[in-house]
BAFI-3210 file (N, C-alpha, C; in Angstrom, 3 decimals, decimal comma, padded with zeros to 6 digits):
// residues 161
n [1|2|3|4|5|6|7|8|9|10|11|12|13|14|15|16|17|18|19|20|21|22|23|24|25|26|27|28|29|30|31|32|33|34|35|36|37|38|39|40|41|42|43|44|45|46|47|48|49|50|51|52|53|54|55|56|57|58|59|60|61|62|63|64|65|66|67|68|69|70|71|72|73|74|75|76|77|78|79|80|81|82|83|84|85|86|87|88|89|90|91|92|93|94|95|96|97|98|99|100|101|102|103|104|105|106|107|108|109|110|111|112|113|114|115|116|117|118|119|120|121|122|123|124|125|126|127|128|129|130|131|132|133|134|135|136|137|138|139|140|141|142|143|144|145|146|147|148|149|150|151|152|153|154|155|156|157|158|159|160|161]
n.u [128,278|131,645|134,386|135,544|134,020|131,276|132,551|132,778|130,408|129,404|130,763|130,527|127,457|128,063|129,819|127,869|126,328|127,553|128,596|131,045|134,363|135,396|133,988|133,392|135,645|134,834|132,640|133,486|134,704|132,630|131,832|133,879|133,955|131,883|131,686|130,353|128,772|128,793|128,078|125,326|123,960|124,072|126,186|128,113|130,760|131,806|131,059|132,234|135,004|135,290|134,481|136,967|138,573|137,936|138,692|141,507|141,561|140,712|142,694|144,930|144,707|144,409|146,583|148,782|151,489|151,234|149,324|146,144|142,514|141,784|143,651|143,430|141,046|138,542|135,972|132,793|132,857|132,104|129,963|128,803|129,436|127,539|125,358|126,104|125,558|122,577|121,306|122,126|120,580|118,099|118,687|119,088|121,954|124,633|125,094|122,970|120,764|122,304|121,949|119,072|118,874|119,531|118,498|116,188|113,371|110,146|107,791|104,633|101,518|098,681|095,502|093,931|095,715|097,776|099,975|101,196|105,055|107,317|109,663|113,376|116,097|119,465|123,353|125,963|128,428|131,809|135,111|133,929|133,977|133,736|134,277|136,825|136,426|135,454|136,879|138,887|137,474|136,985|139,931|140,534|138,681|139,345|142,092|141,413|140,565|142,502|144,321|142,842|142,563|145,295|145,553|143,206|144,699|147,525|146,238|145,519|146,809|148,125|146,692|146,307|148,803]
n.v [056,567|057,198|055,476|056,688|058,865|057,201|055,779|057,845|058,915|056,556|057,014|059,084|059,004|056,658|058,291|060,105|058,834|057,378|059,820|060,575|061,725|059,692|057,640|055,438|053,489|053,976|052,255|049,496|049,399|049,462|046,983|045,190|045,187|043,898|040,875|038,321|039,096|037,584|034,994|035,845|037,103|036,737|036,831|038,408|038,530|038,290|040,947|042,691|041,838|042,939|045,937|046,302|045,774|047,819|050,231|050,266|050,190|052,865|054,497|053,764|054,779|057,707|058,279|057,563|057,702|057,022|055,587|055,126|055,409|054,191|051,544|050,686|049,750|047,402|046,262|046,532|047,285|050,038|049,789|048,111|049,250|051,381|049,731|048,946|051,206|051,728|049,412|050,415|052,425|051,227|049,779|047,126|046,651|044,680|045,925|047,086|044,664|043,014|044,616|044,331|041,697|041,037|042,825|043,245|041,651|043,064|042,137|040,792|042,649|043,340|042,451|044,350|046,619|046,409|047,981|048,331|047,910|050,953|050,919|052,113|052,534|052,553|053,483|052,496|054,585|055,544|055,362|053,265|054,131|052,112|049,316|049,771|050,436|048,045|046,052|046,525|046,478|044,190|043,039|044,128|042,372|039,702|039,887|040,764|038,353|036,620|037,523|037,006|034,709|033,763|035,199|033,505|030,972|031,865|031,944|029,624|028,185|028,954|028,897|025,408|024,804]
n.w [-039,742|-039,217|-037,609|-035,584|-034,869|-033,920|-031,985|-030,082|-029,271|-027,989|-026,233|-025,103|-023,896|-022,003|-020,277|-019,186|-017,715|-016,183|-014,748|-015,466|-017,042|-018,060|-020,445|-021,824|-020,423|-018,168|-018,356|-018,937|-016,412|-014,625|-015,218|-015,012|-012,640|-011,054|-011,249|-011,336|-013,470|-015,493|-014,829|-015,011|-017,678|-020,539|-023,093|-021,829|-021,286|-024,134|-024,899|-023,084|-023,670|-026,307|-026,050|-024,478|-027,024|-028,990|-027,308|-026,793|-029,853|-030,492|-028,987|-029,825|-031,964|-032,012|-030,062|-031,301|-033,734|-037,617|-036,863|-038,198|-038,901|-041,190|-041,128|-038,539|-038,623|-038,869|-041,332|-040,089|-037,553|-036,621|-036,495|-034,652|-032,342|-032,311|-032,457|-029,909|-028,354|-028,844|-027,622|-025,102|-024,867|-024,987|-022,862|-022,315|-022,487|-021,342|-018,697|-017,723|-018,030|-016,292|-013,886|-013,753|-013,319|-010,930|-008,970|-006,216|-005,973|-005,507|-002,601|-003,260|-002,975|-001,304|-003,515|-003,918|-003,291|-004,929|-007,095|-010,028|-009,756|-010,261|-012,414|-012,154|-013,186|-012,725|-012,140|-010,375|-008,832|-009,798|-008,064|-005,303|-001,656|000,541|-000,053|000,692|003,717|004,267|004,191|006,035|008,384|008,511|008,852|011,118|012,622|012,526|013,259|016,060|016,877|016,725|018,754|021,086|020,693|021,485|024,131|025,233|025,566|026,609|029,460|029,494|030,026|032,083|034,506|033,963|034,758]
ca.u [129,266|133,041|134,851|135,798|132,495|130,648|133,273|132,621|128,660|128,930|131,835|129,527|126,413|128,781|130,312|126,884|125,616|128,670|128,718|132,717|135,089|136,042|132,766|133,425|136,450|134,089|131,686|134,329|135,111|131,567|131,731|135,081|133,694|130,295|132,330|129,389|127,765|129,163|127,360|124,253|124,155|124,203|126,951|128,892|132,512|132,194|130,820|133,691|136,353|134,893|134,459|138,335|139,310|137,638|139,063|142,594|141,706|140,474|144,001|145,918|144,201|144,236|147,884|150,483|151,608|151,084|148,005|144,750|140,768|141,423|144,559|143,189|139,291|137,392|134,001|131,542|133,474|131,068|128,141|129,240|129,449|126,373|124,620|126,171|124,641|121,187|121,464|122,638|119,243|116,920|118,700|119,289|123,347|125,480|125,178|121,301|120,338|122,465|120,917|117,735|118,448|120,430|117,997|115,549|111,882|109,009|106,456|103,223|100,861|097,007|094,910|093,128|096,833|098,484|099,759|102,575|105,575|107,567|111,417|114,168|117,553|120,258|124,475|126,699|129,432|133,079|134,919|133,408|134,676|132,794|135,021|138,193|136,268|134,872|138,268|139,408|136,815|137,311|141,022|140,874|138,217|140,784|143,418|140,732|140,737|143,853|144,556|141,780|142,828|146,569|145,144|143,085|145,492|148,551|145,179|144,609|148,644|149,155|145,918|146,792|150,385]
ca.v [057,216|056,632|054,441|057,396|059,376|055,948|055,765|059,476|058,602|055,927|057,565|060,214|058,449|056,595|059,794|060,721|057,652|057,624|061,184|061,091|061,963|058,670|057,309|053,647|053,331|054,243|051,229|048,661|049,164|048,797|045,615|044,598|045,515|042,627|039,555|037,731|039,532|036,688|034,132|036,327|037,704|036,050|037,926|039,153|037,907|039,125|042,726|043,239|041,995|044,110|047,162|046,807|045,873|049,269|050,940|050,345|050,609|054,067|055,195|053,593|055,997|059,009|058,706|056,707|058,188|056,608|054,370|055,155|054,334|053,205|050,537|049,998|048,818|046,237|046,423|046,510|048,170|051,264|049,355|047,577|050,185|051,924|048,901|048,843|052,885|051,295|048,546|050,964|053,109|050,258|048,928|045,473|046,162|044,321|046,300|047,110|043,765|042,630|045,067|043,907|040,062|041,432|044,019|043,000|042,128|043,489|041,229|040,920|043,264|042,268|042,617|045,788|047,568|046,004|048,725|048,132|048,522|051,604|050,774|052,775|052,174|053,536|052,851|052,860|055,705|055,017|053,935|052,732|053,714|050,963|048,478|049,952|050,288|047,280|045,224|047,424|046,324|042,583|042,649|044,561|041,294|039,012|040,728|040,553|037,035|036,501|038,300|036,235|032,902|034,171|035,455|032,365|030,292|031,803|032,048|028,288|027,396|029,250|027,438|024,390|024,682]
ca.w [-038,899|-039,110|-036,046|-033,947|-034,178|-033,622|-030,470|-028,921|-029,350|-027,153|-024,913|-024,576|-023,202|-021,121|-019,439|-018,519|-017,016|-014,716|-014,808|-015,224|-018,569|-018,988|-020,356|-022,201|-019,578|-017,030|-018,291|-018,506|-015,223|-013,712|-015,497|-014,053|-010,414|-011,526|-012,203|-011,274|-014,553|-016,752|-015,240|-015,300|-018,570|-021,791|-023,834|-020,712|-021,757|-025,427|-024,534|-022,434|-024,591|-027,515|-025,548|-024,816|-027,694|-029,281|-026,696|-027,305|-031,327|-030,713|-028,015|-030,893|-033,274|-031,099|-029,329|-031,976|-035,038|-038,470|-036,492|-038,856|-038,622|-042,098|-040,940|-037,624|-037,983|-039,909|-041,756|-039,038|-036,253|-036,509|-036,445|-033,619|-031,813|-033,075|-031,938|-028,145|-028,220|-028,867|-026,567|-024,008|-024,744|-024,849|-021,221|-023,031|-022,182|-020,410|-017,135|-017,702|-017,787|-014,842|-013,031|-013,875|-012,536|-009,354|-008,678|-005,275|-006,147|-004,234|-002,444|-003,504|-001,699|-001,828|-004,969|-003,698|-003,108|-005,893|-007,878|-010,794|-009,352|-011,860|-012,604|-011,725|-013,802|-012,415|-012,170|-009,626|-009,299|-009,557|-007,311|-004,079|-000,876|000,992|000,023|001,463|005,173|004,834|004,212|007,613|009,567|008,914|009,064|012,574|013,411|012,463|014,539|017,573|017,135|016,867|020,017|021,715|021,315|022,236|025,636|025,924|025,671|027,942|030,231|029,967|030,124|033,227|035,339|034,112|035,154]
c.u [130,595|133,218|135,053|134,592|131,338|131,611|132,735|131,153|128,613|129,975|131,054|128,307|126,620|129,165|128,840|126,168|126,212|128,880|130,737|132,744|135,682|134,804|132,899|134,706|135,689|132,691|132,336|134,971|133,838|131,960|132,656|134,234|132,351|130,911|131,240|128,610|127,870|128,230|125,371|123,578|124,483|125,640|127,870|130,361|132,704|131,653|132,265|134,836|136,308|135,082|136,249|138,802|139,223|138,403|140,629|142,638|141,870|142,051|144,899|145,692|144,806|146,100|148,942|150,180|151,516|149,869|146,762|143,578|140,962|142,129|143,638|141,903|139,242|135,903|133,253|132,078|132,853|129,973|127,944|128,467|128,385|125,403|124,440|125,129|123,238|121,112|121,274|121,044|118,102|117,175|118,425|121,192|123,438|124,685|123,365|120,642|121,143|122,193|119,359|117,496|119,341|119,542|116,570|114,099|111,133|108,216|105,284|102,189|099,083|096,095|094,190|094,430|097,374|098,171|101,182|103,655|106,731|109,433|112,452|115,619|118,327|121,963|125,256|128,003|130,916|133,944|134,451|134,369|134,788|133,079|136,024|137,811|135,531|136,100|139,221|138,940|136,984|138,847|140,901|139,783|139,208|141,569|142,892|140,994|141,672|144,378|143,920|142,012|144,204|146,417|144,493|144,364|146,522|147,519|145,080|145,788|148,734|148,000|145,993|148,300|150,271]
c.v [056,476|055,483|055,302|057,961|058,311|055,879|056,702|059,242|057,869|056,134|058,355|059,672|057,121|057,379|059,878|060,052|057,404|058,890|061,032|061,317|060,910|057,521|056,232|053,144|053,006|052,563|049,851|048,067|048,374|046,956|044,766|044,412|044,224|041,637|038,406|037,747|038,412|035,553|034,455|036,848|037,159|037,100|038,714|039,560|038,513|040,518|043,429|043,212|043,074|045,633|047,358|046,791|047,190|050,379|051,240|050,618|052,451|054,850|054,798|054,781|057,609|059,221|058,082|057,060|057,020|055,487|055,418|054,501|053,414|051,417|049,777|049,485|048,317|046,731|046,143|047,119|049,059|050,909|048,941|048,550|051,196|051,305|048,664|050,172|052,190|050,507|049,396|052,132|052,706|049,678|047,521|045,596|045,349|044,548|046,348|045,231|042,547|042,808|044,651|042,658|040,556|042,125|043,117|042,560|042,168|042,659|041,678|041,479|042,680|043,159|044,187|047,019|047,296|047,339|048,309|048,923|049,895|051,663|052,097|051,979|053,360|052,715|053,515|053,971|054,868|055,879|054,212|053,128|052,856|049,863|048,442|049,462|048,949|045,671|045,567|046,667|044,413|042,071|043,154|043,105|040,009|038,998|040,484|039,224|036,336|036,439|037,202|034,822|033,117|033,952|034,484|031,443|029,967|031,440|030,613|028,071|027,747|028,446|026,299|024,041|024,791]
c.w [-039,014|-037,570|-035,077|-033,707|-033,175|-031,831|-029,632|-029,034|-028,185|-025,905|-024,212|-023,534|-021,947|-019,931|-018,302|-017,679|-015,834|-014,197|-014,028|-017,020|-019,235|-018,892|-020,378|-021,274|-017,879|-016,667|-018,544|-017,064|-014,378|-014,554|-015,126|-012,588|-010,320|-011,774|-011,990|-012,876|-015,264|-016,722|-015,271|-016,277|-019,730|-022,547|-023,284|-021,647|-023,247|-025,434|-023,886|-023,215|-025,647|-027,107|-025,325|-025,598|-028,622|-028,578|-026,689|-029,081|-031,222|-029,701|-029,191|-032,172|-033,002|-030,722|-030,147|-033,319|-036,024|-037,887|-037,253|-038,628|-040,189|-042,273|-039,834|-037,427|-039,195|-040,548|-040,482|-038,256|-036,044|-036,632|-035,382|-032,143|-031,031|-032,398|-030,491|-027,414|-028,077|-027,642|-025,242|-023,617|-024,359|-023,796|-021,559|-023,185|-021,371|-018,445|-016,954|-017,226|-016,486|-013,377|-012,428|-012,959|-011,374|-009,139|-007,191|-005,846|-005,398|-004,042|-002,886|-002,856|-002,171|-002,772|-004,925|-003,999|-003,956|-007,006|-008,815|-010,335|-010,953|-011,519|-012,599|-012,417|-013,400|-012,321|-010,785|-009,931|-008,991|-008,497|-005,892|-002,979|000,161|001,093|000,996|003,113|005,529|004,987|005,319|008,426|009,478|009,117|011,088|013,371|013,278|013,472|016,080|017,995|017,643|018,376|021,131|022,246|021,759|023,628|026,182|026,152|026,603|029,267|030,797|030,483|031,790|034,307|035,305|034,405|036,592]
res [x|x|x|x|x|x|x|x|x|x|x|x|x|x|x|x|x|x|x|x|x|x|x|x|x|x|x|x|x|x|x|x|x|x|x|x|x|x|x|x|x|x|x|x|x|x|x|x|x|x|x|x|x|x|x|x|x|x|x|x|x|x|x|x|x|x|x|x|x|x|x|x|x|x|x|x|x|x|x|x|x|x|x|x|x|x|x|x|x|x|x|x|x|x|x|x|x|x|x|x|x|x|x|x|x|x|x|x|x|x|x|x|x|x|x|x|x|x|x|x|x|x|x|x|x|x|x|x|x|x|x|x|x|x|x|x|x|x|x|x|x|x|x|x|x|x|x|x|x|x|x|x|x|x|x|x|x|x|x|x|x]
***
């Protein structure tokens, strides 16, 4: 496969995983939003860079005149690629396998009930609104505080006066 087909292969199976249109954009990001992943994850830090740096090869291809797959990639660049697709099938990416060591494990139930538990891979959707209300709710505790020791305070000033 050329560099862009090799690209839209793994844009594609991207897309669908996030279920948005901006597939390998879409999986850059989860991996932005994990900064933990790096120290969980063997290979973190060079998946990511790679994935952008593809990602700007292929917008350079696509949106700026006289930019070519034959100027702008190297030997392997479509194998690369090719290879993240697999990865991404076999759940030995990046995000798969951070999942995996972040993911809860179940206690041990007793030998009679013990049944294998059966895995569930799945990705978060972009973006979160969970964050926003939860950066609300600790600024407005803040603010309480705030408030709190204020009111103690004139409180204490004016009995001890």
């Amino acid at each position: 496969m050329s560099f862009i087909e090799s690209y839209k292969h793994l844009d594609k199976i991207c897309g669908e995983m996030f279920e948005t249109q901006y597939g390998v954009s879409a999986y850059i990001e989860e991996m932005l939003n994990n900064p933990h992943g790096s120290y969980l994850v063997r290979g973190w830090e060079n998946d990511l860079k790679q994935l952008k740096h593809y990602r700007w090869i292929r917008n350079q291809i696509v949106h700026e005149p006289d930019c070519y797959e034959e100027t702008m990639c190297e030997a392997g660049d479509d194998e690369w690629l090719d290879d993240f697709y697999e990865r991404i099938i076999n759940q030995t990416d990046p995000l798969a396998m951070y999942f995996q060591a972040t993911k809860p494990h179940p206690v041990a139930k007793s030998a009679q009930n013990h049944e294998p538990a059966r895995l569930q891979y799945t990705y978060s959707k972009q973006p979160s609104q969970p964050k926003h209300k939860s950066k609300k709710v600790v600024r407005w505790i803040v603010f309480s505080i705030i408030v709190a020791i204020v009111l103690l305070y004139l409180v204490l000033k004016y009995f001890i006066n």
